[in-house]
C-alpha positions in Angstrom: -25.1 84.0 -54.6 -22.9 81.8 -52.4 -20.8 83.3 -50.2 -19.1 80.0 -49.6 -17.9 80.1 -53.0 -15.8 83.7 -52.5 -14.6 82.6 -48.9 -12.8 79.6 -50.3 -11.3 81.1 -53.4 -9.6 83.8 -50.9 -8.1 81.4 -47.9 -6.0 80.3 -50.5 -4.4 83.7 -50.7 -5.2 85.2 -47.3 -4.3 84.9 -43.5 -8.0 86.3 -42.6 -11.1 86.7 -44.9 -13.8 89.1 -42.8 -17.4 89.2 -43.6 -19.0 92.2 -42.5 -21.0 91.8 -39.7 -21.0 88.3 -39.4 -17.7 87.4 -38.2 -13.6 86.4 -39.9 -12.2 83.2 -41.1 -8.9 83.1 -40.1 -5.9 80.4 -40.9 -3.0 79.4 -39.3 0.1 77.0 -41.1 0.5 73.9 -39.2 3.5 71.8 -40.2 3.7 68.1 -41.1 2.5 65.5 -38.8 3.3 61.8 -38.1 1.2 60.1 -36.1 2.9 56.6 -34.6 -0.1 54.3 -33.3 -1.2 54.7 -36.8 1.7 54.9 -39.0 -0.3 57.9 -41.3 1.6 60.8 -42.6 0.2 64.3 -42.6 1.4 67.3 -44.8 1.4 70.3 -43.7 -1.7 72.7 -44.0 -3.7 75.8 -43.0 -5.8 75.1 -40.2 -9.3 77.4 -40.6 -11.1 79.1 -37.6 -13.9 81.5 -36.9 -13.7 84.6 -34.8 -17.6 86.0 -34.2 -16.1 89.5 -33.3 -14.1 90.6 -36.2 -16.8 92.4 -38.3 -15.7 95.4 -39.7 -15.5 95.5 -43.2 -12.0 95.4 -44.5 -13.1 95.5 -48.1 -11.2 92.4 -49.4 -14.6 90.3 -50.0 -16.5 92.9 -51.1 -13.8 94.0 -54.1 -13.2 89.9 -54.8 -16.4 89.3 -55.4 -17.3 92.9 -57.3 -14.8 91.8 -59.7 -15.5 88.3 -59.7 -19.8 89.4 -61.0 -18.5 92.5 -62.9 -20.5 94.7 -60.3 -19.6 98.1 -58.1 -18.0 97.8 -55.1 -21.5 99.4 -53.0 -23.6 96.5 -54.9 -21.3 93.9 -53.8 -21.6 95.2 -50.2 -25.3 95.2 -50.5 -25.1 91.8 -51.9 -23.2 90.9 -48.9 -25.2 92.4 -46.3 -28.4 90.4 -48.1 -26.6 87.3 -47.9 -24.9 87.5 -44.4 -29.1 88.1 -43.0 -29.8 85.2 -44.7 -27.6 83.1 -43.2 -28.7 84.5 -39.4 -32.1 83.6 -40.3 -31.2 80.1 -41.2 -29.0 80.3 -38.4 -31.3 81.1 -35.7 -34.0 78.8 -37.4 -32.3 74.9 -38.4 -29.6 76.1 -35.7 -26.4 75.1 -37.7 -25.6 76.4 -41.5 -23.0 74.9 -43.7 -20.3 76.2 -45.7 -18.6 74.3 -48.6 -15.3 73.3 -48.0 -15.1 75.4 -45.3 -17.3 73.9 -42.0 -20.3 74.4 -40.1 -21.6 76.9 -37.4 -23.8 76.3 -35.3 -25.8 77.9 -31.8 -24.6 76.1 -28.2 -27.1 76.0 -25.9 -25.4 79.6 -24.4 -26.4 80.9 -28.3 -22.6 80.9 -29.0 -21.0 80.3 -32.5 -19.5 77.2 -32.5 -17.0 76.9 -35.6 -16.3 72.7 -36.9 -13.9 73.3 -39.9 -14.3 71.2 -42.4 -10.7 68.8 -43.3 -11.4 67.8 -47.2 -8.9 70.8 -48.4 -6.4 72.3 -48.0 -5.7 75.8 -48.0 -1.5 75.7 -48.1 -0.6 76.2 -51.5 2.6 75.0 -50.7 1.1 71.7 -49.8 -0.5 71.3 -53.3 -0.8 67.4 -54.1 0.2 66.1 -51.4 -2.1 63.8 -49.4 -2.7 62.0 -46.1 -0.4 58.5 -46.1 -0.7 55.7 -44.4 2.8 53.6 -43.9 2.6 49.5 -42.5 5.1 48.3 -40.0 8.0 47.9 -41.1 9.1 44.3 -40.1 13.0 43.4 -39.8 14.4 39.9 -39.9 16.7 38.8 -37.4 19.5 36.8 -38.3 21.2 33.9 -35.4 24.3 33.0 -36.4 24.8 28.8 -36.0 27.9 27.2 -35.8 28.5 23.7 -36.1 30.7 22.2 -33.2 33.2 19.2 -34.6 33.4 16.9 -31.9 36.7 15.6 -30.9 37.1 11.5 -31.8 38.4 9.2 -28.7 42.1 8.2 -29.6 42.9 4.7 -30.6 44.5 2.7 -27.3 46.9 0.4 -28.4 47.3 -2.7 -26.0 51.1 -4.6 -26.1 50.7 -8.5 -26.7 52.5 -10.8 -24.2 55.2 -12.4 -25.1 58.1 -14.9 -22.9 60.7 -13.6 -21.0 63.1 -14.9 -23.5 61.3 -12.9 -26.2 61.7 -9.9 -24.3 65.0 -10.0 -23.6 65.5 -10.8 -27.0 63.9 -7.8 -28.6 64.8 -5.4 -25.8 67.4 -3.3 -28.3 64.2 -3.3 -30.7 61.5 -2.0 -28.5 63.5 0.5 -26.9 64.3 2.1 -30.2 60.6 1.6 -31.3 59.5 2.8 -28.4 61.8 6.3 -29.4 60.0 6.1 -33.0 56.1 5.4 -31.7 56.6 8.4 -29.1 57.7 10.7 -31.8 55.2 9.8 -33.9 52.4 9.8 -31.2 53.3 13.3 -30.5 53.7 14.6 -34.1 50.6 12.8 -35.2 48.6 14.6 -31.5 50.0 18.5 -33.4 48.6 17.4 -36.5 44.9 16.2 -35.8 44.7 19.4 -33.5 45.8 21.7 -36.6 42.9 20.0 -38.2 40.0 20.8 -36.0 41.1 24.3 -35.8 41.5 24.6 -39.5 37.6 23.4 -39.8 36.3 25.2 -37.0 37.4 28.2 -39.1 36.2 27.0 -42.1 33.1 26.8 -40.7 32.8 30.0 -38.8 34.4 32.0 -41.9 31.2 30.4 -43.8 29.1 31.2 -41.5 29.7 34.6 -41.0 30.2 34.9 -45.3 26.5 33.9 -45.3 24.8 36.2 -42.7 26.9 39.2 -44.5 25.3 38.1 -47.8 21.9 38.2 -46.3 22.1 41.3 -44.6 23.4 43.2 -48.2 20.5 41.6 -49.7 17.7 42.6 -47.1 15.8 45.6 -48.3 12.7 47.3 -46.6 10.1 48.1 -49.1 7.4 51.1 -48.4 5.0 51.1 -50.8 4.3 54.3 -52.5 6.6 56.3 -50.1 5.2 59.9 -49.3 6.8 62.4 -51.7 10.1 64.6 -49.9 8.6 67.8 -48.4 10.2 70.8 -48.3 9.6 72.9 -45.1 10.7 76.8 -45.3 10.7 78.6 -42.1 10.0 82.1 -42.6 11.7 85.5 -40.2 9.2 86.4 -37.3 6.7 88.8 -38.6 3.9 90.6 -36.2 0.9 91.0 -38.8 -1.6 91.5 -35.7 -2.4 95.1 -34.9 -4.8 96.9 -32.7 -6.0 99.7 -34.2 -6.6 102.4 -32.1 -8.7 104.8 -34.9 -8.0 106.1 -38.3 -8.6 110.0 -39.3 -8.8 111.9 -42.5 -6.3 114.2 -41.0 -2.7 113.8 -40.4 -3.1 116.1 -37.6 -5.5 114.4 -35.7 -3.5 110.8 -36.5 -0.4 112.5 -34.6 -2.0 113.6 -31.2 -3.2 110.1 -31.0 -0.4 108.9 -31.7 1.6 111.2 -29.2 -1.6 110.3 -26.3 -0.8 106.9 -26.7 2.6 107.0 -26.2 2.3 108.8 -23.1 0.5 105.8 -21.8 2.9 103.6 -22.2 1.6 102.1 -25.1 4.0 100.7 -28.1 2.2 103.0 -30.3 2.6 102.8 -34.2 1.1 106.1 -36.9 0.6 104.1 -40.3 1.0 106.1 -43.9 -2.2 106.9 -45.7 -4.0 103.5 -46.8 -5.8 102.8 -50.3 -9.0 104.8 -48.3 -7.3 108.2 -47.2 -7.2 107.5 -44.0 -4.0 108.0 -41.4 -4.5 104.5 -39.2 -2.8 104.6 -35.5 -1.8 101.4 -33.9 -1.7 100.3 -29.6 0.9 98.0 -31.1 1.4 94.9 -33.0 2.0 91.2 -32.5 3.2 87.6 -33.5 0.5 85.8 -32.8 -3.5 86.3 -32.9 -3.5 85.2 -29.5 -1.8 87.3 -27.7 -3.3 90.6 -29.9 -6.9 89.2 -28.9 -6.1 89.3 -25.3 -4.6 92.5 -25.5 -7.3 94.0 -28.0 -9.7 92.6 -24.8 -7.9 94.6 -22.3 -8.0 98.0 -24.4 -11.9 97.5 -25.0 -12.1 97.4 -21.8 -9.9 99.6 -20.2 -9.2 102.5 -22.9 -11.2 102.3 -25.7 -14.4 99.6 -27.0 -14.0 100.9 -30.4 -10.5 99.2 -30.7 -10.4 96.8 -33.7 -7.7 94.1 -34.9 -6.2 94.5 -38.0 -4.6 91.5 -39.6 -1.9 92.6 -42.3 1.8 92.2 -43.0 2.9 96.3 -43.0 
């Protein structure tokens, strides 16, 4: 039998899969990740860790896998027990064993478990389908705007023939009226060549600008198969970390626990019966695995080394 196998099918569904005397797999949601030097996309997942000393036996692996081979719940235990010697043997042997889908252990050279978890599933049911994606730069055009200048043409000089004295005399009447007519005109004909550059200079400009607007309506950025929306829910605080302080057969017995505990100053906790019988009593419980490790720590050594974590939304 694989126990590999069993230990998959059940991170799926659970926070912490124990095997007795051996150690827990435990998982914790880590939401989605964008990583910029490499333009990837991650989705979010569960990420999968090893703690060597939770290994009491909480029953959930022992009834999955007694109803998974159709066999009692004390063969299935047996069956365990076989397979988690096995795996010590080969452990303190080849010095690393392997577990499908799940990572490897191996000795460090202080003999501690070292956990590598393995990153070709993932556990987040929520996450189902979605993969890793990788996005290229995206590249955007940048438009200068050009206008074209219309230069200005010299004016015509106009040089007076010379003519007698007589002639001038002659004409005098005549090019002192012209004279009236050619000013008028000069400065008539000055307004109207001005109105003309200024109407093109629009022109132009107004084109200008019509043509950078076009380009900018028609510049799209195209993502090749773009990453699928993901929906992120954020769920109340919960505190499913709890250090259990014993659990008795009699009620009795849970209560002056209970009652010694909160006398030291502990945020003690007396649990109903469980599926076993049994009255559990709590130190206290907790947010994070963290902080119920370091204070589980503490206990053992302060209070009580038979203090055990219990991982379980009450």
């Amino acid at each position: 039998m694989k126990l590999d196998q069993y230990i998959s099918q059940l991170l799926y569904r659970y926070q912490c899969v124990t095997v007795p005397e051996f150690g827990a797999f435990l998982t914790e949601i880590q939401s989605a990740q964008l990583h910029e030097s490499s333009h990837s996309f991650y989705p979010p997942k569960k990420l999968v860790s090893f703690n060597a000393y939770l290994k009491n036996n909480d029953g959930l692996l022992a009834n999955h896998i007694a109803q998974a081979e159709k066999m009692s719940y004390e063969v299935a235990v047996t069956v365990i027990q076989n397979e988690v010697n096995s795996l010590k043997h080969k452990l303190q042997n080849e010095g690393v064993i392997s577990l499908k889908n799940i990572g490897e252990l191996t000795l460090n050279s202080e003999k501690n478990l070292v956990f590598i978890p393995a990153d070709q599933v993932n556990y987040l049911t929520s996450s189902f389908g979605l993969s890793t994606y990788s996005s290229p730069a995206v590249k955007r055009e940048i438009f200068t705007e050009e206008i074209e200048i219309v230069e200005e043409e010299a004016p015509i000089a106009f040089v007076p023939e010379k003519r007698s004295t007589s002639n001038l005399l002659k004409y005098a009447a005549v090019f002192v009226l012209g004279g009236s007519l050619l000013g008028a005109g000069g400065f008539f004909g000055n307004q109207y060549y001005q109105k003309q550059i200024q109407a093109e200079t629009l022109a132009v400009q107004t084109k200008v600008q019509k043509q950078v607007e076009r380009k900018i309506q028609e510049a799209t950025f195209f993502i090749a198969n773009p990453l699928p929306s993901v929906t992120l829910t954020v769920s109340e605080s919960k505190m499913p970390y709890h250090i259990v302080a014993g659990a008795f057969l009699q009620e009795d017995n849970a209560e002056k626990m209970y009652q010694e505990l909160v006398k030291l100053g502990y945020n003690a906790k007396k649990i109903t019966k469980n599926k076993h019988g049994l009255f559990p009593v709590l130190y206290g419980s907790f947010a994070t695995y963290s902080e119920a490790q370091t204070e589980m720590e503490r206990i053992k050594k302060s209070h009580n080394p038979e203090a055990w974590l219990l991982i379980e939304e009450l």
